[in-house]
N, CA and C of each residue as an Amber inpcrd file, in Angstrom:
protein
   231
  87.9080000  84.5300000 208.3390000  88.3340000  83.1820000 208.6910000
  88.3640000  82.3000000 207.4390000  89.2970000  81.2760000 207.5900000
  89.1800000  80.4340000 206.5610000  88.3220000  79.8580000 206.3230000
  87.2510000  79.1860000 207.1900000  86.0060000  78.5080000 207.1120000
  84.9670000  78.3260000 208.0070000  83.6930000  77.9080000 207.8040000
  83.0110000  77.9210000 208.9130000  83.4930000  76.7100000 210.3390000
  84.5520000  75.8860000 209.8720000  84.7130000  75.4150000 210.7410000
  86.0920000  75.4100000 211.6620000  86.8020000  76.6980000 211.1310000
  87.8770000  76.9410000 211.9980000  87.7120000  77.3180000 213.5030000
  88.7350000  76.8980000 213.9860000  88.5850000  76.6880000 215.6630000
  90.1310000  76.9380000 216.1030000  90.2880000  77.7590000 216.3380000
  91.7800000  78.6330000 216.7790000  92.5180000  77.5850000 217.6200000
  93.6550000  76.8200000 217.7250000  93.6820000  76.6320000 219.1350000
  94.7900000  77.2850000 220.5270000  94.6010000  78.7090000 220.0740000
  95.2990000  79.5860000 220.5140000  94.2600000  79.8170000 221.5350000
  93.2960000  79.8390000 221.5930000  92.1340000  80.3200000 222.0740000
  91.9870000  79.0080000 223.4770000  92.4410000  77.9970000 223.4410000
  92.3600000  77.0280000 224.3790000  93.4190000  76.7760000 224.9250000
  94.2150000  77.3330000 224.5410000  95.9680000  77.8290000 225.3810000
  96.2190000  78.6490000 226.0990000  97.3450000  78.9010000 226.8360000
  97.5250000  80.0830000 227.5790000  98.8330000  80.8750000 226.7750000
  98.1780000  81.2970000 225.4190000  98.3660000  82.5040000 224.5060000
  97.1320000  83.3280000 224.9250000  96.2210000  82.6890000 225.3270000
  94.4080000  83.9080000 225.5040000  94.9810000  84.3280000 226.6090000
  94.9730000  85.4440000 226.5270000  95.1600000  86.9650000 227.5470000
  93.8340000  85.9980000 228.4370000  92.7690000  85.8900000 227.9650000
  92.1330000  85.5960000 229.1900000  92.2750000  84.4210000 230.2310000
  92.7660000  83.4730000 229.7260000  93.1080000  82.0500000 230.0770000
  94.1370000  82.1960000 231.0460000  95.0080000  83.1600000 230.5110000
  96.7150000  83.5770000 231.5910000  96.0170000  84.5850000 232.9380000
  94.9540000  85.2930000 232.7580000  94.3160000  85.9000000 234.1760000
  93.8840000  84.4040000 234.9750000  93.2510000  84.1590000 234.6480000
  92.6030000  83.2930000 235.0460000  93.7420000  82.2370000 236.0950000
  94.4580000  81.4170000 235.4180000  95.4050000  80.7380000 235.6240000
  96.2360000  81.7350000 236.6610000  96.5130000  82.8990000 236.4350000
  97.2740000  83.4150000 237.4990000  96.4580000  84.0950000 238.4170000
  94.9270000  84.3150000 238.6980000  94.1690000  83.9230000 239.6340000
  94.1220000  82.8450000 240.7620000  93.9530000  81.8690000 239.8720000
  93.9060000  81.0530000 240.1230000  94.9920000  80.1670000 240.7430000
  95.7710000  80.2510000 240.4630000  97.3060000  79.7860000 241.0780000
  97.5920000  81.3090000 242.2650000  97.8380000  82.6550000 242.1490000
  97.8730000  83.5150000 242.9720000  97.0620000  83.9350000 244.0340000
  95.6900000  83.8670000 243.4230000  94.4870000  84.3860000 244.5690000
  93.8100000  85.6140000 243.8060000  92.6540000  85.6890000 243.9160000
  91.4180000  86.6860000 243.2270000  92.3690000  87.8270000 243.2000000
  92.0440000  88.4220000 241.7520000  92.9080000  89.7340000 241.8100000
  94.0810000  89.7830000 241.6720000  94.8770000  89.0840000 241.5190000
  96.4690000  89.4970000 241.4660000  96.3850000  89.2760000 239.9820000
  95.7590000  88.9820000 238.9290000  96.3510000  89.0610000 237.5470000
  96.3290000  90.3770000 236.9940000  95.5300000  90.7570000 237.7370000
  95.1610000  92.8030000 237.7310000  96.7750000  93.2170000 237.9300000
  96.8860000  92.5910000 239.1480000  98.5620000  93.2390000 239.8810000
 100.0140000  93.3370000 238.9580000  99.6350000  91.4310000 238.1730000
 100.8690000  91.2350000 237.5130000 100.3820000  91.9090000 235.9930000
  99.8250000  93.0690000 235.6650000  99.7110000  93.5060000 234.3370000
  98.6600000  93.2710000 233.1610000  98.5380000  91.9440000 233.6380000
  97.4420000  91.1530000 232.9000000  95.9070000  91.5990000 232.9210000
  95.5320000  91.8110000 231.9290000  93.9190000  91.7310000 231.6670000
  93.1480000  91.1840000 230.9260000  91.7990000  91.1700000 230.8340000
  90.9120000  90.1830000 230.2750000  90.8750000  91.5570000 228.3680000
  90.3010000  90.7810000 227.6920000  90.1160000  91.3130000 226.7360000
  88.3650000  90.7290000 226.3110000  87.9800000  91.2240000 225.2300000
  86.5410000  90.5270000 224.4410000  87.3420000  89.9510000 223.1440000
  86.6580000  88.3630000 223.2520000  87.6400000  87.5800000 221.7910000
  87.2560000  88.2380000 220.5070000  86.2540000  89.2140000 220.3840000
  86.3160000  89.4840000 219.0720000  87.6170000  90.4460000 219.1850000
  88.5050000  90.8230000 220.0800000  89.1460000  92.2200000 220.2700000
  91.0680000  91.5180000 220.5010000  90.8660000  89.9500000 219.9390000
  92.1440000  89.4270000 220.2320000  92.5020000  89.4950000 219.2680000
  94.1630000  89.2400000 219.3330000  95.0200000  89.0090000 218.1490000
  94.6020000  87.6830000 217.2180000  94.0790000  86.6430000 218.3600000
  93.7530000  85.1300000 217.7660000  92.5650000  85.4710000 217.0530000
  91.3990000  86.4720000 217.2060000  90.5050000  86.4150000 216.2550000
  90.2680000  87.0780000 215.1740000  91.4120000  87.5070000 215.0310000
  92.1110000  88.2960000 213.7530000  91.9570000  87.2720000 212.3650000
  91.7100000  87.9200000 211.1010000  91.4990000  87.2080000 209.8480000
  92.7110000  86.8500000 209.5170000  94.2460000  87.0860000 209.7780000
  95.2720000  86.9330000 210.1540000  95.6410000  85.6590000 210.2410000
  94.7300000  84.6380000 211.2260000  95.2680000  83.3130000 211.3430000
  94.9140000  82.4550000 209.4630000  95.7050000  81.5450000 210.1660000
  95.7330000  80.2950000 208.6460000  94.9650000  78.9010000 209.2660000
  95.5640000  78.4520000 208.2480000  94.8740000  76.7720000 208.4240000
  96.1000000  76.2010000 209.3980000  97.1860000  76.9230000 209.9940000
  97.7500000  76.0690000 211.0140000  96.9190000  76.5290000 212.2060000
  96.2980000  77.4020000 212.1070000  96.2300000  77.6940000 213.4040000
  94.7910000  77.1380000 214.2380000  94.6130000  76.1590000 212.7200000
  92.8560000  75.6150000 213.5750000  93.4400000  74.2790000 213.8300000
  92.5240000  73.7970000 214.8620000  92.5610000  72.1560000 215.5850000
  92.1330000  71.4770000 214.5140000  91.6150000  71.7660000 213.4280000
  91.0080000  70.7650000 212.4480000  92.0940000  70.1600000 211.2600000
  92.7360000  70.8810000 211.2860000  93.4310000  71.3080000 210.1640000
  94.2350000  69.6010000 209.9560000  93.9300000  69.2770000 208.5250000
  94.1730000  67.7640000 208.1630000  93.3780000  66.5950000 208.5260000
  92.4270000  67.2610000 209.0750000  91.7560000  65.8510000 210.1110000
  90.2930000  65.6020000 209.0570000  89.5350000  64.6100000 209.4050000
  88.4780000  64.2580000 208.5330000  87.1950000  65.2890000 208.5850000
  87.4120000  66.3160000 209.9230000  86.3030000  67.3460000 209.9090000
  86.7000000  68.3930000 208.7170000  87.9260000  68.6480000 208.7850000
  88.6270000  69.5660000 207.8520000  87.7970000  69.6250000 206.4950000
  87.5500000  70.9780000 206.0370000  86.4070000  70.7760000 204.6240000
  87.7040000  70.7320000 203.4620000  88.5920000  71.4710000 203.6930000
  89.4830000  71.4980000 202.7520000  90.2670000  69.9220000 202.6970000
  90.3900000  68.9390000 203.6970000  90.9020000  67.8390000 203.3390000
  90.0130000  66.3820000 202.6460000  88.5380000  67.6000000 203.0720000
  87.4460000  66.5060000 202.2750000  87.5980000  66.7090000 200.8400000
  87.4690000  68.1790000 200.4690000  87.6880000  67.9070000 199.2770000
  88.9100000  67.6830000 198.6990000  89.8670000  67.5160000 199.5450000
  91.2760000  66.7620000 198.8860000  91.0860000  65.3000000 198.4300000
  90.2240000  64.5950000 199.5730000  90.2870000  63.0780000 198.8820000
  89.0420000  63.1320000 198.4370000  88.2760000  63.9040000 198.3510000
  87.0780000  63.5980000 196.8480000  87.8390000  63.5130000 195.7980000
  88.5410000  64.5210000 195.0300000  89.7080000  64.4070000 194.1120000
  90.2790000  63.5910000 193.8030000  91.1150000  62.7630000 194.6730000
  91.8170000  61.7460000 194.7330000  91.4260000  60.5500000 194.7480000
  90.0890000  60.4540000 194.5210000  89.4100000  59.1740000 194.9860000
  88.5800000  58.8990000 193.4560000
């Protein structure tokens, strides 16, 4: 990962294999996400928690939590 404070936000979408069971549970009735193909996975075992992602792919990214934009305006300042 890029940092200790990356935070996917693929992972709070319905890109998570698990989020789309759920939701089509939930909208269908217990069990049918089994039916339509869908299964649960473990997040260490997703595509989203792959070393793969970047700095677009975290919620932080530009914002004042961001470590990389702190030390942009230490620099600049």
């Amino acid at each position: 990962m890029k940092c200790e404070r990356f935070c996917n936000y693929h992972c709070s979408t319905t890109d998570c294999p698990n989020i789309q069971c759920d939701a089509a549970d939930e909208m269908f009735g217990y069990g049918i996400a089994e039916d339509m193909g869908l299964e649960r996975i473990k997040c260490r075992d997703c595509l989203y928690a792959d070393k793969r992602c970047t700095c677009e792919d975290c919620y932080f990214m530009g914002s004042e939590e961001c470590p990389e934009t702190g030390k942009e305006e230490t620099k600049t300042a």
